[in-house]
Short mmCIF file of the C-alpha atoms (twelve columns), coordinates in Angstrom:
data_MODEL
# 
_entry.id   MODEL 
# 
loop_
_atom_site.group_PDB 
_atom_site.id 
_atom_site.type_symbol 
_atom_site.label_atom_id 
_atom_site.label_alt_id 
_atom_site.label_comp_id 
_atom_site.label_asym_id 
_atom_site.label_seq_id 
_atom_site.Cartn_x 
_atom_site.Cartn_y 
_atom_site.Cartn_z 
_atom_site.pdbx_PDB_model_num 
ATOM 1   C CA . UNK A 1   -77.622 -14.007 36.338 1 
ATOM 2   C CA . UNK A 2   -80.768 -14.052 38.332 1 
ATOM 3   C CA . UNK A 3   -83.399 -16.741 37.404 1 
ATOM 4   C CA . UNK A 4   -86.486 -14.129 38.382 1 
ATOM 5   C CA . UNK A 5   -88.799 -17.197 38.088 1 
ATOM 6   C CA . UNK A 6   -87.696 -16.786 33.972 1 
ATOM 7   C CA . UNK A 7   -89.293 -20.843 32.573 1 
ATOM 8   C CA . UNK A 8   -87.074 -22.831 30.393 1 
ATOM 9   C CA . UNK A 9   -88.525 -24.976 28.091 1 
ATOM 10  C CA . UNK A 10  -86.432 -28.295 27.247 1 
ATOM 11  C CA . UNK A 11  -87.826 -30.449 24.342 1 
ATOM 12  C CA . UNK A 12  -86.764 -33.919 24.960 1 
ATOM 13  C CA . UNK A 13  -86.555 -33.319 28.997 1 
ATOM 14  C CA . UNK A 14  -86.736 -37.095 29.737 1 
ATOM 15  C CA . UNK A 15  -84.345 -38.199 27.634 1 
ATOM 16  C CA . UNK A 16  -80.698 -39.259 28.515 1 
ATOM 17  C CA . UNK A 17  -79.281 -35.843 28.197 1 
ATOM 18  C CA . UNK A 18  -82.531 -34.067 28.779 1 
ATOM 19  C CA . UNK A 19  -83.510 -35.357 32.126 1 
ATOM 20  C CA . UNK A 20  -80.122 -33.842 33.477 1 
ATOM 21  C CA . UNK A 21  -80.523 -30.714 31.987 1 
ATOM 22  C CA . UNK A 22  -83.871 -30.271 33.689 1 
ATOM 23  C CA . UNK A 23  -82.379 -31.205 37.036 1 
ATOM 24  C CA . UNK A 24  -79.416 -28.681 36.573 1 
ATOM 25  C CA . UNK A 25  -81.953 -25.991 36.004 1 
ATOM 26  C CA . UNK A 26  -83.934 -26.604 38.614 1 
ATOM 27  C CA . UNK A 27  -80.929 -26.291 41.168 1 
ATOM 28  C CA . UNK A 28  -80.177 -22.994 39.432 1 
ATOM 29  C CA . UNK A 29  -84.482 -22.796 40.192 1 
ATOM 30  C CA . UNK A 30  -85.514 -22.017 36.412 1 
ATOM 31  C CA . UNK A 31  -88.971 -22.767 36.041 1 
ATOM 32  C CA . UNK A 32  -88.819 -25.299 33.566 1 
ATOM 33  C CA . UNK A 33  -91.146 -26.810 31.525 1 
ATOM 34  C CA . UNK A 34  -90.602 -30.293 30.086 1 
ATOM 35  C CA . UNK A 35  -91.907 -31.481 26.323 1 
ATOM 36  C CA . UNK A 36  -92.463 -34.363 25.454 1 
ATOM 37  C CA . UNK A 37  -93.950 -37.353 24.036 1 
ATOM 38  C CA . UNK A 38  -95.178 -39.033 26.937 1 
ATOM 39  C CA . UNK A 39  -95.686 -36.476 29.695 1 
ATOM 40  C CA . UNK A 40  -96.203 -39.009 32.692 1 
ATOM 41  C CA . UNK A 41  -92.389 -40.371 31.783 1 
ATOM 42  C CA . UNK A 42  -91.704 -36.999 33.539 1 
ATOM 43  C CA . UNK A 43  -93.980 -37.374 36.571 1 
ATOM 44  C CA . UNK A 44  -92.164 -40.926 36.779 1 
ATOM 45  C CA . UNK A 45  -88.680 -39.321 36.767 1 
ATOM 46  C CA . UNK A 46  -89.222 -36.045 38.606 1 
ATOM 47  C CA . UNK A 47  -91.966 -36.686 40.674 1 
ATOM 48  C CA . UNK A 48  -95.435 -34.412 41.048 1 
ATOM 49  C CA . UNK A 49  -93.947 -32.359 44.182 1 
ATOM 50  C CA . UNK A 50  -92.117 -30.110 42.598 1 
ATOM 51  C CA . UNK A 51  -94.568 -26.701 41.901 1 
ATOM 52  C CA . UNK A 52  -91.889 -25.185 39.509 1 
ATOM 53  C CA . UNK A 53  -92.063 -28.283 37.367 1 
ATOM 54  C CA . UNK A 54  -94.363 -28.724 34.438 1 
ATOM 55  C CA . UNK A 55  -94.395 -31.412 32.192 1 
ATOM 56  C CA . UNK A 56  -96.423 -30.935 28.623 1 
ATOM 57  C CA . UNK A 57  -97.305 -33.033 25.821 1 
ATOM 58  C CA . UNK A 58  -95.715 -31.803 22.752 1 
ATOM 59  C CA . UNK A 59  -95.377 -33.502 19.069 1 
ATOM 60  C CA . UNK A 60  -92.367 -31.717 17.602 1 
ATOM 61  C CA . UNK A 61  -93.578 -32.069 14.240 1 
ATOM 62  C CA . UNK A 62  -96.391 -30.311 14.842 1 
ATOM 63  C CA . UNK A 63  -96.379 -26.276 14.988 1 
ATOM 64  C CA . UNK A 64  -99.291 -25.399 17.557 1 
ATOM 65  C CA . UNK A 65  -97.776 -28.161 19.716 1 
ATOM 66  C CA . UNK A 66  -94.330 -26.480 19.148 1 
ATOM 67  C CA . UNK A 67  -95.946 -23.151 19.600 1 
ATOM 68  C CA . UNK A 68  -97.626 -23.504 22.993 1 
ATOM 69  C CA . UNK A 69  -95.027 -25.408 24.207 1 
ATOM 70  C CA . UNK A 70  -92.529 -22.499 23.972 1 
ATOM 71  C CA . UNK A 71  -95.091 -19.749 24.267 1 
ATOM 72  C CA . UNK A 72  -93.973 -17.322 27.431 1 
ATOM 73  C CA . UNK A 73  -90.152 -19.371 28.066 1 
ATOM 74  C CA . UNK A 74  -87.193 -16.841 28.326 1 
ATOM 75  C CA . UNK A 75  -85.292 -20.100 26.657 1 
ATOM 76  C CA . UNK A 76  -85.457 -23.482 24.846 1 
ATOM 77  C CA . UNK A 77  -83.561 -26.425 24.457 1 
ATOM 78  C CA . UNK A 78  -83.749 -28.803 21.827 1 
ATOM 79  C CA . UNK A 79  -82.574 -32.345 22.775 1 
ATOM 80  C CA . UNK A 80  -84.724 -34.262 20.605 1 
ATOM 81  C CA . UNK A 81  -82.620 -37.127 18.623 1 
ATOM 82  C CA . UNK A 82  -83.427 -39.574 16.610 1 
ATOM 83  C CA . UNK A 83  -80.909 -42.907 15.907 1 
ATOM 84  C CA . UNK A 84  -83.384 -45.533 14.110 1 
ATOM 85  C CA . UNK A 85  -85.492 -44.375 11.498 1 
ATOM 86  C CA . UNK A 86  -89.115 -45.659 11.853 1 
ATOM 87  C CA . UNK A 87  -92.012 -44.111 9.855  1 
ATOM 88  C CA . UNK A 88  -92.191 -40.894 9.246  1 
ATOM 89  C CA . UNK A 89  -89.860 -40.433 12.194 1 
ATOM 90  C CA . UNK A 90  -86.123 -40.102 9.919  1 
ATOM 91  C CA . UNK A 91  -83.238 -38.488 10.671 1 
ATOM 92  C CA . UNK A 92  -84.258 -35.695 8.297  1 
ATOM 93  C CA . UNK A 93  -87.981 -34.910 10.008 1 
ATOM 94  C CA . UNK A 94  -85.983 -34.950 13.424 1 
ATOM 95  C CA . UNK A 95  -82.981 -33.143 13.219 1 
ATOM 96  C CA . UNK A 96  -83.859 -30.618 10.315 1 
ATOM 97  C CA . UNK A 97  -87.282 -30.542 9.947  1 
ATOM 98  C CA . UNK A 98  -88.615 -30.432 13.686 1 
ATOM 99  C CA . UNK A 99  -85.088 -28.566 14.712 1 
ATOM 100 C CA . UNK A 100 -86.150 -25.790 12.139 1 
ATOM 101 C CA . UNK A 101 -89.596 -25.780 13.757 1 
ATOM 102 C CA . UNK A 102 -88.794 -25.254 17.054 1 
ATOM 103 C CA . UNK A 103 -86.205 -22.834 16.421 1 
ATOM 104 C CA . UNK A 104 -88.921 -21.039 14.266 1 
ATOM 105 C CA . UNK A 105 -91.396 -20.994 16.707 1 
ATOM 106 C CA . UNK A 106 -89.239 -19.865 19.749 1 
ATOM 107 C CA . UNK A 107 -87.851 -17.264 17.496 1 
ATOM 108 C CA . UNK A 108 -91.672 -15.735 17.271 1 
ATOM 109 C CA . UNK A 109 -92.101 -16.342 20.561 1 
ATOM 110 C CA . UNK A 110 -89.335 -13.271 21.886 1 
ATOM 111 C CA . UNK A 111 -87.724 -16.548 23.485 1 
ATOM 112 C CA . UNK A 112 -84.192 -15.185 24.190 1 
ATOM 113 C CA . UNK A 113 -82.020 -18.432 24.366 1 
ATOM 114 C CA . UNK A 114 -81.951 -20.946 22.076 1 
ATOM 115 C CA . UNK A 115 -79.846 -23.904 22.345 1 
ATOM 116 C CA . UNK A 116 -79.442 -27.145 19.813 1 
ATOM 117 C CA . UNK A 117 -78.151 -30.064 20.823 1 
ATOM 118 C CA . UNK A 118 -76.154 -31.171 17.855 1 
ATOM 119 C CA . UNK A 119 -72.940 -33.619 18.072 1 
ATOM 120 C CA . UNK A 120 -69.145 -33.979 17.454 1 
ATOM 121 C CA . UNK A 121 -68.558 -34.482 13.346 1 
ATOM 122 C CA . UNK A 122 -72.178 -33.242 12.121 1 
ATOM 123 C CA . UNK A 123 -71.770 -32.681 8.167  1 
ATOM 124 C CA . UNK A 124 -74.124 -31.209 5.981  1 
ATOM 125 C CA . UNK A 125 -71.660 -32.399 3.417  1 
ATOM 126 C CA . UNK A 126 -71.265 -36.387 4.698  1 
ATOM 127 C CA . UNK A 127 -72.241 -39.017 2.972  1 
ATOM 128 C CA . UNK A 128 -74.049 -40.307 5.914  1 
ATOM 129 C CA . UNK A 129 -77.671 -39.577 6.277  1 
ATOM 130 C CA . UNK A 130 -77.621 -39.426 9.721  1 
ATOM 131 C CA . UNK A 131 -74.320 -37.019 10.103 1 
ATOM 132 C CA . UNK A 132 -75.670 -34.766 6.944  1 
ATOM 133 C CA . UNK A 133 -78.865 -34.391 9.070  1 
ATOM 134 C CA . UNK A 134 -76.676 -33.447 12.263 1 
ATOM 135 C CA . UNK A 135 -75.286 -30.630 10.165 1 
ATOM 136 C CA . UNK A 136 -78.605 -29.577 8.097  1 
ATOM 137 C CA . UNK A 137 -80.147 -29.218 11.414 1 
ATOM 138 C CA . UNK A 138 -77.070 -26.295 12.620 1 
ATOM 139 C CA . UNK A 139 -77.747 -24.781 9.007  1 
ATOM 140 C CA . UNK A 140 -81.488 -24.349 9.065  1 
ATOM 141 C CA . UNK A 141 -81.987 -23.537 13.414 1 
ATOM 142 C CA . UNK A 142 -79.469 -20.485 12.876 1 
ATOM 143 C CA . UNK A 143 -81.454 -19.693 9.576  1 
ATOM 144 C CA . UNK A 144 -84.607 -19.392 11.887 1 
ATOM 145 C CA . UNK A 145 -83.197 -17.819 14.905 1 
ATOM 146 C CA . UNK A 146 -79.521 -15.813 14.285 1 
ATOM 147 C CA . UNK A 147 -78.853 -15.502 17.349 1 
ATOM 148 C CA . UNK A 148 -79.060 -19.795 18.528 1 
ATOM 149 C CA . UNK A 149 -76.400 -21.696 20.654 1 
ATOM 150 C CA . UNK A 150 -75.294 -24.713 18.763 1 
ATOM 151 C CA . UNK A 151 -73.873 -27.591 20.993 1 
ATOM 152 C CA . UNK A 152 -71.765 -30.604 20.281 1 
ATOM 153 C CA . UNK A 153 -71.241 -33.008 22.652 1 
ATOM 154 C CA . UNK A 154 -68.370 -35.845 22.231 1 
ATOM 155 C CA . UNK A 155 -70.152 -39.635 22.662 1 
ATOM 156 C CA . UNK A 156 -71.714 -39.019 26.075 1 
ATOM 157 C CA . UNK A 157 -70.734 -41.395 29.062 1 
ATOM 158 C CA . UNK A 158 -73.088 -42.140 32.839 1 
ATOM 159 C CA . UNK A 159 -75.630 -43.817 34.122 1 
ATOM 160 C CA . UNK A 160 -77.813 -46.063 32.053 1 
ATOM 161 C CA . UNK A 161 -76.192 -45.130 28.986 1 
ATOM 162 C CA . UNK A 162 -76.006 -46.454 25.905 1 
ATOM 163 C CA . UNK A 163 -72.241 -46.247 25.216 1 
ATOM 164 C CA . UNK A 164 -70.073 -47.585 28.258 1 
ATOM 165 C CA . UNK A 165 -72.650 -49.899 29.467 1 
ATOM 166 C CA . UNK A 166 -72.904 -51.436 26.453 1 
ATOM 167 C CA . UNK A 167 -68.899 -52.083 26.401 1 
ATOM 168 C CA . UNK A 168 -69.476 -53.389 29.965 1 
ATOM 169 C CA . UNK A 169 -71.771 -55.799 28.860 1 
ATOM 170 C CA . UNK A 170 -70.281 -56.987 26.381 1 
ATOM 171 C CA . UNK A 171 -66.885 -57.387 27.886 1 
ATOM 172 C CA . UNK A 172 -68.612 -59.287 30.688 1 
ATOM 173 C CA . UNK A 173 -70.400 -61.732 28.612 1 
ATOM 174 C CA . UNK A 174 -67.806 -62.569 25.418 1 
ATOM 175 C CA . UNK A 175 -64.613 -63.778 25.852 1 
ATOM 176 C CA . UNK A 176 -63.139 -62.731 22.683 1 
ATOM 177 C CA . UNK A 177 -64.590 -58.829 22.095 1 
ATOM 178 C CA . UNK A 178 -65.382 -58.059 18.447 1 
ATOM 179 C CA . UNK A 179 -63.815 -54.103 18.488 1 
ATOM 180 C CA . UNK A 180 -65.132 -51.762 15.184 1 
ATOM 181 C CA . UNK A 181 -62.609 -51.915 12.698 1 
ATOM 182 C CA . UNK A 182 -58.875 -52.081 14.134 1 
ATOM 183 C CA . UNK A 183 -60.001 -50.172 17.225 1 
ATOM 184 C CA . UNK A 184 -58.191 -46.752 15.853 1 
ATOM 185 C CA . UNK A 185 -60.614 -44.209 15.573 1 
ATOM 186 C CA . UNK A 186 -60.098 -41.247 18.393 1 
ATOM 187 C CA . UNK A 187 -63.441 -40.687 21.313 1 
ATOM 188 C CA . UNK A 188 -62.914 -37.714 23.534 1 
ATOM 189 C CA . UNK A 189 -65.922 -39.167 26.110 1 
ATOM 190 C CA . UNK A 190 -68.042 -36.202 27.461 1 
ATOM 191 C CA . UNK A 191 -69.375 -37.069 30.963 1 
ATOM 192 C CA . UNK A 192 -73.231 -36.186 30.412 1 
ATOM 193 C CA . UNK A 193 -73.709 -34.218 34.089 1 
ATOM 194 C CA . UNK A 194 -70.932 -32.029 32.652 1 
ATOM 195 C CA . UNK A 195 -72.620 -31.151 29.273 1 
ATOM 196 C CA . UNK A 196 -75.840 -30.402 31.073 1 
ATOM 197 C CA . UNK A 197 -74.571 -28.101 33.012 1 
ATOM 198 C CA . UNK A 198 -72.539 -26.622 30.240 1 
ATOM 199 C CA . UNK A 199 -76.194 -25.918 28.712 1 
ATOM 200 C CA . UNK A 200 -77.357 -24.097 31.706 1 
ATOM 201 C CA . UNK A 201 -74.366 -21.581 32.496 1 
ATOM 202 C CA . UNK A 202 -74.924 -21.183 28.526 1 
ATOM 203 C CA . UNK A 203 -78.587 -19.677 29.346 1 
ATOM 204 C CA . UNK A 204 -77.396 -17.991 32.325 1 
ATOM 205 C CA . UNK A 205 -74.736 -16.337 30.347 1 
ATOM 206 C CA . UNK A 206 -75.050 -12.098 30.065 1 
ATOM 207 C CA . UNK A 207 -72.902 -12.746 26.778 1 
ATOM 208 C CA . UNK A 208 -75.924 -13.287 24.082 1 
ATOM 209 C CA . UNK A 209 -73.054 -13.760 20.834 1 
ATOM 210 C CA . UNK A 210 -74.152 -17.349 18.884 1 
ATOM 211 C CA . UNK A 211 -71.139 -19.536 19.340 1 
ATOM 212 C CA . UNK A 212 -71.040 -23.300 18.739 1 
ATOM 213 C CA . UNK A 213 -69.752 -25.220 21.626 1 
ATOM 214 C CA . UNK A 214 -67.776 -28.349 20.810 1 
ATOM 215 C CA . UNK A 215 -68.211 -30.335 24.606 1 
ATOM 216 C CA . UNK A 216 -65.191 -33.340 25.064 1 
ATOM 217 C CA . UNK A 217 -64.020 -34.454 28.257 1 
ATOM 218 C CA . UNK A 218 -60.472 -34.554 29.402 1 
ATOM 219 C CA . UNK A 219 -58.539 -37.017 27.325 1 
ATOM 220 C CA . UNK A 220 -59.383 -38.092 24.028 1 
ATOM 221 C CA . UNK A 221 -58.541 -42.554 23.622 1 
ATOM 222 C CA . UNK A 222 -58.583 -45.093 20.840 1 
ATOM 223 C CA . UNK A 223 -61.189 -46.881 20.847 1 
ATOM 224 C CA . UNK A 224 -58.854 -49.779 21.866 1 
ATOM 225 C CA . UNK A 225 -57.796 -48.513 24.453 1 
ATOM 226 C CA . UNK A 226 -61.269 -46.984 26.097 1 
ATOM 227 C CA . UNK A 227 -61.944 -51.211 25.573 1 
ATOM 228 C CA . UNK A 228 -58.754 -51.613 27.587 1 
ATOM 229 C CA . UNK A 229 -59.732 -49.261 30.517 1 
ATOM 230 C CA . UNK A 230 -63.294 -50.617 30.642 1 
ATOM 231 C CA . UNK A 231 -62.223 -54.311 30.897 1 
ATOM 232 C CA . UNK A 232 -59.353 -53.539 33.207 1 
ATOM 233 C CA . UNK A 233 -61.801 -51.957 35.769 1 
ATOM 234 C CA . UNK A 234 -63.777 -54.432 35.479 1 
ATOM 235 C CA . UNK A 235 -61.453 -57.341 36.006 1 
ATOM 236 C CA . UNK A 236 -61.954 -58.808 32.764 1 
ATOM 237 C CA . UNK A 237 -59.435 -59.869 30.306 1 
ATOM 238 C CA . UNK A 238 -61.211 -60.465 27.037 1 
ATOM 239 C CA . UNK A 239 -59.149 -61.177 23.560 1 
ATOM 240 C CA . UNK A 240 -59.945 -57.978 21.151 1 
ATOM 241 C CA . UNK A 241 -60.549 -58.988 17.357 1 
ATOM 242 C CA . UNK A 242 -60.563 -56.305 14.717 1 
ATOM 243 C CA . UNK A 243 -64.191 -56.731 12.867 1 
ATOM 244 C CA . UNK A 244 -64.453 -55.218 9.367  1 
ATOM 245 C CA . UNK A 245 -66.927 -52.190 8.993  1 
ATOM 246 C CA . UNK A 246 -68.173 -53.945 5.962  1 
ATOM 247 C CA . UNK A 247 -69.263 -56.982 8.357  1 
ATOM 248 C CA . UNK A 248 -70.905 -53.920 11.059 1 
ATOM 249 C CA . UNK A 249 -73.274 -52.602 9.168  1 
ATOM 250 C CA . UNK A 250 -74.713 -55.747 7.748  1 
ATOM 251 C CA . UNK A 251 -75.274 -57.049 11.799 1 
ATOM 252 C CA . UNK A 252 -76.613 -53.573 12.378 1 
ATOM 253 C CA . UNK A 253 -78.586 -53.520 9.241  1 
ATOM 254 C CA . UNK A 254 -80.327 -56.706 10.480 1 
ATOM 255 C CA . UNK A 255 -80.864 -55.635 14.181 1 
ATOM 256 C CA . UNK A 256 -82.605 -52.999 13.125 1 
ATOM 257 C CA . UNK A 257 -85.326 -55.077 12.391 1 
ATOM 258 C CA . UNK A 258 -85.693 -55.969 15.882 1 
ATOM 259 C CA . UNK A 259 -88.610 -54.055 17.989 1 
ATOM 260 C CA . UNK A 260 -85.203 -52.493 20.124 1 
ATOM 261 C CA . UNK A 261 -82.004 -52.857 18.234 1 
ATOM 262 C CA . UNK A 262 -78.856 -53.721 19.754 1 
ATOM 263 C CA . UNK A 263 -76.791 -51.709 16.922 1 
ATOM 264 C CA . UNK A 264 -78.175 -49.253 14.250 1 
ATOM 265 C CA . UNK A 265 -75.884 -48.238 11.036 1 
ATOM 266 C CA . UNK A 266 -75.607 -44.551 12.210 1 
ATOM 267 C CA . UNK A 267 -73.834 -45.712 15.293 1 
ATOM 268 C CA . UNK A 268 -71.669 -47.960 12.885 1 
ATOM 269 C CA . UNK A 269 -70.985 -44.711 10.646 1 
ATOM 270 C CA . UNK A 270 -70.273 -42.577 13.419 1 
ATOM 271 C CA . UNK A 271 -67.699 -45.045 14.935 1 
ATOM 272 C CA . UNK A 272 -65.836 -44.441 11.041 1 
ATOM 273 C CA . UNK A 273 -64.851 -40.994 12.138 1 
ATOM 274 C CA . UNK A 274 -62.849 -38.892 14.968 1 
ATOM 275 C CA . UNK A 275 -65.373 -37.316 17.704 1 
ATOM 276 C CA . UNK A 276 -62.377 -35.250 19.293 1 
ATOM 277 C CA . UNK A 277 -63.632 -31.552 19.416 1 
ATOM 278 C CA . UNK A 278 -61.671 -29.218 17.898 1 
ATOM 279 C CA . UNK A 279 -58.915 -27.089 19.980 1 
ATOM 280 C CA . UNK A 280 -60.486 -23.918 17.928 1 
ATOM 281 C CA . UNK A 281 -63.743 -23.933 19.353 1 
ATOM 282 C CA . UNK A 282 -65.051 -23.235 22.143 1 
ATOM 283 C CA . UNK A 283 -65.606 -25.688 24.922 1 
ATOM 284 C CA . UNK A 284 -65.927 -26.579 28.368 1 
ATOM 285 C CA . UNK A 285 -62.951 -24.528 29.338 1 
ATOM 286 C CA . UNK A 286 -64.683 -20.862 28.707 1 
ATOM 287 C CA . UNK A 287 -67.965 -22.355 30.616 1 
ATOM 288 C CA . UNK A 288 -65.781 -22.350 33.337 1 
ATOM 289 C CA . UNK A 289 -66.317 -26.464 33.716 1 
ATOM 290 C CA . UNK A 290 -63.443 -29.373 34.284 1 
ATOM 291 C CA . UNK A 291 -64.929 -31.876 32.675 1 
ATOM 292 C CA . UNK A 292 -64.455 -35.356 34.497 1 
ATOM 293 C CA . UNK A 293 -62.867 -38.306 33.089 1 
ATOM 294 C CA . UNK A 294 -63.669 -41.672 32.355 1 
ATOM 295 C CA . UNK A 295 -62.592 -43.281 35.154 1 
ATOM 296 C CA . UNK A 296 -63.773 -41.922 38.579 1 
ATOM 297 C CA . UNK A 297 -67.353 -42.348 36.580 1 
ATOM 298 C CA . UNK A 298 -66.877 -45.985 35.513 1 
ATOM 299 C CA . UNK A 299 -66.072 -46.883 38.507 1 
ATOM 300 C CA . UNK A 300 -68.756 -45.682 40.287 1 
ATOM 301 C CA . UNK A 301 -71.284 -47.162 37.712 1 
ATOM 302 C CA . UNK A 302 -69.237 -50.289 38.365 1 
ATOM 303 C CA . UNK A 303 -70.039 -50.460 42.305 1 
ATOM 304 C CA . UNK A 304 -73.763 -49.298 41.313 1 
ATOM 305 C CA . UNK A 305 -74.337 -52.787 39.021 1 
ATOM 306 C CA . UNK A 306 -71.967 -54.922 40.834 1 
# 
């Protein structure tokens, strides 16, 4: 499909995931507007050269901000997460509320791609506030616009992440590794260039059917043994202690007192359950995309931090 100068509007577009998905567009040269928060994050990242490149100030929670944002976009992305409550920032204003509102808006707005970024295991039925919000947020965007792209990533993996660098850490500085539980629940790591650019052949797709994506990479691990590989690259041979969940969520309860948490119960709740996507679904596979594995990546973020 032929860009014809169409502008893509990605909420979130300096976040983690979001800053790839604007660069991935931009190769396919989408116009693409960027919403966010804090606009000059985006003239940090991307620079002020690029002409087909706009970066706007946009407050998700509120409608005109939502509105003009979108207003004149062929598509939208919604990246926007939220993992520590704070304010009237929870998981339910994020990922229902706001989701809801920007699929609402974009649906007014003729925009004719909509894609939410949900995740692996969201539950309008779990007991979790943070998972039932993952799954509310599916319910109520394809509610507001029929005709949405839902997409679940595995646990993302890259560059200043949050997941394997955190391992890395870890397994660098402790000599006995305290591992969630008895290290048994199942990861299928998603590398995040991959899911990006599963989000753009999405919007370049002539198919318009809704379909919900679930995005895993190549092999799905323990997570013992993802601890294994990690260490192993990195030369280190740390002892691995199972820690009870119990003991988890009171150390995350109390770092999330700090101004930038270390650990945060949702991540302690979503480390209870599989995040293998389903072989029923579809996936990176009908995008066309061989998703790349853990280790090629690790060790190139290994030679990048020494």
């Amino acid at each position: 499909m032929a860009t014809n100068g169409r502008t893509v509007t990605v909420f979130g577009g300096t976040g983690f995931l979001g800053r790839r998905i604007v660069r991935h567009l931009r190769r396919q040269e989408f116009l693409v507007r960027i919403a966010s928060r804090h606009p000059d994050r985006a003239h940090s990242q991307f620079g002020r050269d690029d002409p087909q490149l706009r970066s706007v100030e946009a407050d998700i929670h509120d409608e005109r901000s939502v509105a003009d944002a979108i207003a004149g976009a062929y598509a939208a992305v919604n990246t926007v997460s939220l993992y520590v409550e704070h304010g009237q920032s929870t998981f339910h204003s994020v990922h229902v509320e706001a989701a809801q509102r920007i699929a609402a808006q974009a649906y007014r707005a003729g925009v004719k791609r909509l894609i939410q970024i949900s995740g692996i295991g969201a539950d309008a039925a779990s007991q979790s506030r943070y998972i039932r919000a993952r799954g509310e947020g599916e319910r109520v965007v394809r509610a507001a616009f029929a005709d949405a792209h839902i997409i679940r990533p595995a646990v993302m993996f890259g560059s200043d992440d949050e997941f394997l660098t955190t391992i890395l850490k870890l397994l660098r500085r402790l000599p006995i590794y305290p591992m969630f539980g008895r290290g048994l629940m199942r990861l299928q790591p998603a590398y995040v260039e991959d899911v990006a650019e599963a989000i753009v052949r999405i919007i370049q797709r002539v198919e318009t059917q809704p379909m919900t994506f679930e995005c895993g990479g190549p092999r799905v691990y323990s997570y013992e043994e993802l601890v294994g590989l990690v260490a192993r690259q990195a030369g280190v041979a740390p002892i691995l202690i199972p820690i009870p969940f119990a003991v988890w969520r009171a150390l995350a309860w109390a770092s999330e007192m700090l101004p930038a948490p270390l650990l945060t119960r949702n991540q302690v709740e979503l480390m209870q359950i599989d995040t293998v996507s389903s072989p029923e679904m579809p996936g990176f596979v009908e995008l066309g995309i061989s998703p790349h594995s853990v280790e090629p990546i690790l060790q190139k973020m290994l030679s990048e931090c020494g």
